[in-house]
Every structure is written in structure tokens, then in C-alpha cells.
N, C-alpha and C positions, 0 to 999 in steps of 0.2 A: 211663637212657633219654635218648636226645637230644632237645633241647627241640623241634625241627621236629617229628618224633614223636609228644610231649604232646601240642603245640597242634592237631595234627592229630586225635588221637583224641579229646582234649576238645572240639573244633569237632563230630564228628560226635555226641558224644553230646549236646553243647547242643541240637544240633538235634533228636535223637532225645525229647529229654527235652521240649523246647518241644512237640514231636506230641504226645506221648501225653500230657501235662502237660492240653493243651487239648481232646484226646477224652475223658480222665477226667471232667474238672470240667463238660461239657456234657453228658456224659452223665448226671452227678448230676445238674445242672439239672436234666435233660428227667426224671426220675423223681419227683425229691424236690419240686420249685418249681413243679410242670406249672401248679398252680393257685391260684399264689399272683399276689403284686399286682404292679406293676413295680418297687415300691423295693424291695422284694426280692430281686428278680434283678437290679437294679444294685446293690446292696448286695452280694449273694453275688461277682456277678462281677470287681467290684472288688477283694474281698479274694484271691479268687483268684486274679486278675491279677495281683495284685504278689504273693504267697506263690510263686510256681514261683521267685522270685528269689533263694531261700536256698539250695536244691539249687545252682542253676547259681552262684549265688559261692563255692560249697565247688570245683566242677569249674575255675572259673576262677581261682582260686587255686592248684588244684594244675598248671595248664598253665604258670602263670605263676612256678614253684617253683624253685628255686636249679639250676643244670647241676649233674650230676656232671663233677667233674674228669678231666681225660684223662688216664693212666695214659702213661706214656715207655716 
């Protein structure tokens, strides 16, 4: 696959992944933490905040992955 290609379809899923990454996690908020205190949902949402980071370093690693060689 050529690496414009990669980086092209890893770009759209970062972004796809950042969306729904951020309607999941608020949606548990608004269910689970409706009535809880505020360090709470700064607690929750911190860690949630930096956890979507492990998916998108697997994706940008693989955009950023060796070319295949061109074949003569």
C-alpha cells in the first residue's frame, strides 16, 4: 500500500476514532456519574482523555510503517 494511502486512511480514522472515542465516554458520563461530585468527573474525564491515546498510537504507527519496495 503506498504510504500517501496509509496516511490518508489513518488520518480519517483518527479522526473517526477521536468522534466516537468522545460520544462514548460522555455518554457514560451522562448515565453512570449523573450524580456524582465534580472530582469525579474531572477524575473520569481525565483519564479518559488521555486513554483514546493508545488506539490512535497503534493507527499512527501503522501510517507511519516501512513502504513496500517497488517491484522493477
Amino acid at each position: 500500500m503506498p504510504v500517501r494511502l496509509r496516511k490518508l486512511i489513518g488520518a480519517a480514522l483518527i479522526v473517526a476514532l477521536a468522534v466516537l472515542y468522545a460520544l462514548v465516554a460522555t455518554t457514560v458520563a451522562t448515565y453512570r456519574l449523573a450524580e456524582s461530585a465534580w472530582y469525579v468527573h474531572l477524575l473520569y474525564f481525565m483519564v479518559t482523555g488521555v486513554f483514546w491515546i493508545v488506539p490512535a498510537m497503534f493507527l499512527i504507527r501503522w501510517m507511519e510503517g516501512p513502504a513496500k519496495p517497488k517491484q522493477p
